[in-house]
NUMARVEX-463378 format. One record per atom (N, C-alpha, C): residue number from 1; residue in three letters; atom name; x, y, z. Coordinates in Angstrom, 1 decimal, always signed. Layout:
! NUMARVEX-463378
(NUM "ALA" "CA" (X Y Z))
...
***
This chain:
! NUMARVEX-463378
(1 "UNK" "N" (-10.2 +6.2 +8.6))
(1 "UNK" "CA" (-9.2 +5.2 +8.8))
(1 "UNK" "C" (-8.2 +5.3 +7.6))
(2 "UNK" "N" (-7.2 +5.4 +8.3))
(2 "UNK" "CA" (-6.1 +5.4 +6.8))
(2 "UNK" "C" (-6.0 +4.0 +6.1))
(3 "UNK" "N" (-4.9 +4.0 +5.4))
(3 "UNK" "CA" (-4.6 +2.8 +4.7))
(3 "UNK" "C" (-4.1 +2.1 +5.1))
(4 "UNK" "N" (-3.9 +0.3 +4.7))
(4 "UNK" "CA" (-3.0 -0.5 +5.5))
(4 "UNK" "C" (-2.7 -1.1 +4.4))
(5 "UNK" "N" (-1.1 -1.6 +4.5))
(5 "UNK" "CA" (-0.6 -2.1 +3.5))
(5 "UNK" "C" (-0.7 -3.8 +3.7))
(6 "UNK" "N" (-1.0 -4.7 +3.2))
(6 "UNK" "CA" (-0.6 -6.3 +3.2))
(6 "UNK" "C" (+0.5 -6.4 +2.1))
(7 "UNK" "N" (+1.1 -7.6 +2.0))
(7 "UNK" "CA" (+1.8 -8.4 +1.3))
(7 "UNK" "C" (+1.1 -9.7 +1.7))
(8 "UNK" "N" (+0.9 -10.3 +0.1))
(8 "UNK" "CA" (+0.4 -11.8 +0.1))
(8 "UNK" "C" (+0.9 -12.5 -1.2))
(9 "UNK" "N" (+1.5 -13.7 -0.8))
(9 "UNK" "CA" (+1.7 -14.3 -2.0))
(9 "UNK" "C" (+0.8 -14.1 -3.2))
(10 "UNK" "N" (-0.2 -14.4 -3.2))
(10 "UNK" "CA" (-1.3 -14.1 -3.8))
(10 "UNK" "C" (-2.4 -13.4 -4.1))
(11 "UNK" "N" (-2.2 -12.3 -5.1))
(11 "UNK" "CA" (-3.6 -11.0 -4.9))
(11 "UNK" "C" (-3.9 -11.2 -5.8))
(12 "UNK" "N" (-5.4 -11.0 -5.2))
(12 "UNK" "CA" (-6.6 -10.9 -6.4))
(12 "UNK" "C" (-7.5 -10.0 -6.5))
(13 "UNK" "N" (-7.1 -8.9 -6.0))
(13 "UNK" "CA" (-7.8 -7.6 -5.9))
(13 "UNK" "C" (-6.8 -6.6 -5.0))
(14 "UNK" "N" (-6.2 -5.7 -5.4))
(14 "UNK" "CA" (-5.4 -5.4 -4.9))
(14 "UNK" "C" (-5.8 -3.9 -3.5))
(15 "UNK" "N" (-7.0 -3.7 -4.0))
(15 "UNK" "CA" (-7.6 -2.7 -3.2))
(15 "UNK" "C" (-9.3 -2.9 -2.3))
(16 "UNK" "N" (-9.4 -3.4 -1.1))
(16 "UNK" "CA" (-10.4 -4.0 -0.3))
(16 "UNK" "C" (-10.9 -2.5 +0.4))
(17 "UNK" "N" (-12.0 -2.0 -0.4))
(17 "UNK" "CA" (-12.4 -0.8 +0.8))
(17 "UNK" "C" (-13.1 -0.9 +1.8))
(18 "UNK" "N" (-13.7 -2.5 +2.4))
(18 "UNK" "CA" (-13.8 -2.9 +3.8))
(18 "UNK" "C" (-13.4 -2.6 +4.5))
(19 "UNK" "N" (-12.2 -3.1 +4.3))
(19 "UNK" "CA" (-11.0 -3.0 +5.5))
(19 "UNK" "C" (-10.0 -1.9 +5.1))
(20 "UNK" "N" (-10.2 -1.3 +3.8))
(20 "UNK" "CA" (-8.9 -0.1 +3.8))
(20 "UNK" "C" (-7.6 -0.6 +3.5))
(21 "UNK" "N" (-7.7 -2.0 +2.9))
(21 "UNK" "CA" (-6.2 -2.0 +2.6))
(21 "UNK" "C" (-6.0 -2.3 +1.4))
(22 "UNK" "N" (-4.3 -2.7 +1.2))
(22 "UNK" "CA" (-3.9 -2.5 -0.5))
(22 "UNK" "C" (-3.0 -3.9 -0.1))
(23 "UNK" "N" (-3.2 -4.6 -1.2))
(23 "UNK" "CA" (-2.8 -5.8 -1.1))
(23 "UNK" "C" (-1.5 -6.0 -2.1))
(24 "UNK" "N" (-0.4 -6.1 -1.7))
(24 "UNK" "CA" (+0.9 -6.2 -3.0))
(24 "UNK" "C" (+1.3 -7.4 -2.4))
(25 "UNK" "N" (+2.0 -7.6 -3.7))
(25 "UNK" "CA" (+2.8 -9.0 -4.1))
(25 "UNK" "C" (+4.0 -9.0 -3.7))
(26 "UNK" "N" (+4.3 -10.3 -2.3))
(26 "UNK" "CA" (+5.0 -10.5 -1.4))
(26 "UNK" "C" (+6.7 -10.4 -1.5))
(27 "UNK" "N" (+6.5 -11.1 -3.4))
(27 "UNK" "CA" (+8.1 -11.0 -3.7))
(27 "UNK" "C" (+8.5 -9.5 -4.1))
(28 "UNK" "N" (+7.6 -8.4 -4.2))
(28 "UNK" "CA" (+8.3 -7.2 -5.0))
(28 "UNK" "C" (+9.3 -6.4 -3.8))
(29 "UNK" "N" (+10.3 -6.0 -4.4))
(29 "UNK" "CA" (+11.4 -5.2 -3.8))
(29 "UNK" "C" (+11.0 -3.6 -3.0))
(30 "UNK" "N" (+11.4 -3.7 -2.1))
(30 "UNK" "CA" (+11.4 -2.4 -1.8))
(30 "UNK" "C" (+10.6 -1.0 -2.2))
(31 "UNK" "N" (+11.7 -0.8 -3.3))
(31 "UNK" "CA" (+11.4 +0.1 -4.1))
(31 "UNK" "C" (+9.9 +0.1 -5.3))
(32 "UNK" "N" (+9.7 -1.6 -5.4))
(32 "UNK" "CA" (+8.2 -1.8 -6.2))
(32 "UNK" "C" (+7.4 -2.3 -5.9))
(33 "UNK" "N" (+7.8 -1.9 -4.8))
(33 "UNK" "CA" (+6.5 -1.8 -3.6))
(33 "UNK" "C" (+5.9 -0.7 -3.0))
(34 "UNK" "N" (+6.4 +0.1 -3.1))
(34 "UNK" "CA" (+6.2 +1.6 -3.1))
(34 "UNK" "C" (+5.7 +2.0 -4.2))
(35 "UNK" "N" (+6.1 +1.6 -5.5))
(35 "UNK" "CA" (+5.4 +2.2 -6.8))
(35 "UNK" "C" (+4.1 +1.3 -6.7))
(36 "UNK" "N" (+4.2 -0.2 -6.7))
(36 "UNK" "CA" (+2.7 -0.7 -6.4))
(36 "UNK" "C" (+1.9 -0.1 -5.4))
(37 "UNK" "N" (+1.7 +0.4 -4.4))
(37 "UNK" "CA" (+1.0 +1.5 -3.5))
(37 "UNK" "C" (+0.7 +2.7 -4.1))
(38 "UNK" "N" (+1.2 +3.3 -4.6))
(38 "UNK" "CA" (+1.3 +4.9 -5.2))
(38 "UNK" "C" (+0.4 +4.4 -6.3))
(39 "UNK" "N" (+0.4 +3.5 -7.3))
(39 "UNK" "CA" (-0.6 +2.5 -8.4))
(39 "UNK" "C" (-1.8 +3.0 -7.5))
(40 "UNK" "N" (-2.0 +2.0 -6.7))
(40 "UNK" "CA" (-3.1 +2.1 -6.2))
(40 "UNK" "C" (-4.0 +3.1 -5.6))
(41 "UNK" "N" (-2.9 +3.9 -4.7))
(41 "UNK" "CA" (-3.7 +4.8 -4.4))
(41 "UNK" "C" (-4.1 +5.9 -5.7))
(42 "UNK" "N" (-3.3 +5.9 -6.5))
(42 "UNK" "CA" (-3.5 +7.3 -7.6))
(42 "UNK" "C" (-4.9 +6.5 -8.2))
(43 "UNK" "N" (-5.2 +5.5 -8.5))
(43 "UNK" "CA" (-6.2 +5.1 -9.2))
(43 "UNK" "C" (-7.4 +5.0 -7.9))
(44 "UNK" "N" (-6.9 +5.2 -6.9))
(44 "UNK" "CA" (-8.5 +6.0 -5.6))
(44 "UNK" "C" (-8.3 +7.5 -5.8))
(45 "UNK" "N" (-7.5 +8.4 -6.7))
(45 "UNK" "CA" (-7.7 +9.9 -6.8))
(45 "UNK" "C" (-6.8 +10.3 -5.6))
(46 "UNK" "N" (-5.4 +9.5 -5.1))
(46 "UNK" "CA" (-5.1 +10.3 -4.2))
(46 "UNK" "C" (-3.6 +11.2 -4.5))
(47 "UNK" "N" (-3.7 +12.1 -4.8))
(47 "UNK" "CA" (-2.3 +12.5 -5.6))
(47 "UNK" "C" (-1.1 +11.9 -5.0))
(48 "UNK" "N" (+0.0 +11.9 -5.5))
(48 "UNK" "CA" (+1.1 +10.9 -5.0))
(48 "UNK" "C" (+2.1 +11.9 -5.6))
(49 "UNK" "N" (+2.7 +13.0 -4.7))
(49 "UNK" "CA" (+3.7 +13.8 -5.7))
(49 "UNK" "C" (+5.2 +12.9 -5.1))
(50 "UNK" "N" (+6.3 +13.3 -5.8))
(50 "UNK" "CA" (+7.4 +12.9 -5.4))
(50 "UNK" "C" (+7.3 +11.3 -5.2))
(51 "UNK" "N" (+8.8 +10.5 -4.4))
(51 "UNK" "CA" (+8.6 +9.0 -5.4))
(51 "UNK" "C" (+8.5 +8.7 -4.4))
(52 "UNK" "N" (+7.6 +8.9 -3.0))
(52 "UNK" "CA" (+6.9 +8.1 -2.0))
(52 "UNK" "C" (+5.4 +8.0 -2.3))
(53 "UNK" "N" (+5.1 +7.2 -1.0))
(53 "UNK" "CA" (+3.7 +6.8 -1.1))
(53 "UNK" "C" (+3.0 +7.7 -0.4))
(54 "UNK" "N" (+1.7 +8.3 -0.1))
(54 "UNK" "CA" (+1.4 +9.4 +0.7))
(54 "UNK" "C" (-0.4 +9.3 +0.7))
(55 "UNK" "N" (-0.5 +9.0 +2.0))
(55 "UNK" "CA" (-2.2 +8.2 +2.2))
(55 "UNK" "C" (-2.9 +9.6 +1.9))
(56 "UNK" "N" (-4.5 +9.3 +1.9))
(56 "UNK" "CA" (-5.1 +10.2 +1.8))
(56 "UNK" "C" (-5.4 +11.7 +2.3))
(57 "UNK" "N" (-4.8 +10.7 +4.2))
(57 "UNK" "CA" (-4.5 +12.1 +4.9))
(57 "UNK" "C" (-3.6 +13.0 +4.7))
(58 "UNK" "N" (-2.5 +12.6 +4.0))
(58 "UNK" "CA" (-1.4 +13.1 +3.5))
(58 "UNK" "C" (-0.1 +12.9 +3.8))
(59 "UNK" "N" (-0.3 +11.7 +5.1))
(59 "UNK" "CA" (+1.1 +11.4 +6.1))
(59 "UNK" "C" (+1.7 +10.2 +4.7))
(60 "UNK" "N" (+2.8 +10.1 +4.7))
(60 "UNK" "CA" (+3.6 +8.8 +4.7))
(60 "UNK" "C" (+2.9 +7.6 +4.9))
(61 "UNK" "N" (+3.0 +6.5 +3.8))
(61 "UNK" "CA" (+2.5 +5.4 +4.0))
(61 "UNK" "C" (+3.9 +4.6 +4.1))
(62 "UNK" "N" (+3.6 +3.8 +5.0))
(62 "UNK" "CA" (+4.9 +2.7 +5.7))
(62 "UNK" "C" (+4.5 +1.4 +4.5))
(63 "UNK" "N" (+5.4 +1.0 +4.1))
(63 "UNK" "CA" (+5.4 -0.3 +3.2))
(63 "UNK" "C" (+6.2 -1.3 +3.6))
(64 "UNK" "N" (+5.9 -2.5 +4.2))
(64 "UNK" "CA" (+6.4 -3.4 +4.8))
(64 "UNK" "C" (+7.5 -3.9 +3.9))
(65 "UNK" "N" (+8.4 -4.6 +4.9))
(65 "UNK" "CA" (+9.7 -5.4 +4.1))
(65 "UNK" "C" (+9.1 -6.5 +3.5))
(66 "UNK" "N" (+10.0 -6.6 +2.4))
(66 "UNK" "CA" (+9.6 -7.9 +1.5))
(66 "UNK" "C" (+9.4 -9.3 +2.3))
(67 "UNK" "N" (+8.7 -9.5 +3.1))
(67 "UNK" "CA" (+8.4 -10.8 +4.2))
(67 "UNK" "C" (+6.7 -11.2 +3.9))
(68 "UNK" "N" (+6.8 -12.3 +4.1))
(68 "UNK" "CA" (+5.3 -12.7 +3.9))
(68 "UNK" "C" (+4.0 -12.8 +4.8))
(69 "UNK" "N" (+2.9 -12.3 +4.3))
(69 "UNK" "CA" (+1.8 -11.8 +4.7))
(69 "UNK" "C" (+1.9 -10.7 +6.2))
(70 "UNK" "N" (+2.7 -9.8 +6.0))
(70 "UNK" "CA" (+2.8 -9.1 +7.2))
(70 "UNK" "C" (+2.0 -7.9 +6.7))
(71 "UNK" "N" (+1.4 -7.1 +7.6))
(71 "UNK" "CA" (+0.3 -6.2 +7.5))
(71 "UNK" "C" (+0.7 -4.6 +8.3))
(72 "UNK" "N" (+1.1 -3.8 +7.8))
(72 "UNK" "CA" (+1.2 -2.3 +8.6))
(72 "UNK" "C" (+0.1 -1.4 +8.1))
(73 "UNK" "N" (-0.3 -1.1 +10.1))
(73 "UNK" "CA" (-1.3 -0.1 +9.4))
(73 "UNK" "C" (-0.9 +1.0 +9.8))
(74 "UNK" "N" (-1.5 +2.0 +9.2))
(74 "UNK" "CA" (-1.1 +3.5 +8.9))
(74 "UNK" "C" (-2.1 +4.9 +9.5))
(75 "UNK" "N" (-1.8 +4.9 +10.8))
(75 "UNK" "CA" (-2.9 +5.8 +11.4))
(75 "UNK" "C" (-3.4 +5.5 +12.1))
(76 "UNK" "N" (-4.4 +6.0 +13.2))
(76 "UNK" "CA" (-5.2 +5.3 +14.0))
(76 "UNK" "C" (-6.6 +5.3 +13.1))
***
């Protein structure tokens, strides 16, 4: 299963490997929201070259608009 991104007002763990997703903070912009992902995933060992985010399988991770608690997932 690939990754899924949330946005929540509120994180308190940013990485659930239950469910496979990464939890970022609802207010961050665009662009630090994409570096908060790439955070995360490089700290699961997933190399992140260049200034996107890029799941384990290798595809593009989609990072939702700054909107609250909206969830994309990434793969089947």
């Amino acid at each position: 299963m690939c990754v899924r991104i949330c946005r929540a007002d509120r994180v308190t763990a940013p990485w659930d490997h239950v469910t496979g997703t990464i939890t970022i903070p609802a207010e961050l912009t665009a662009d630090r929201a994409v570096t908060a992902v790439r955070a995360v995933l490089t700290a699961l060992a997933v190399q992140q070259p260049g200034g996107r985010a890029i799941c384990w399988c290798g595809a593009d991770v989609a990072v939702p608009a700054p909107t609250r608690d909206e969830v994309v997932a990434h793969g089947a």
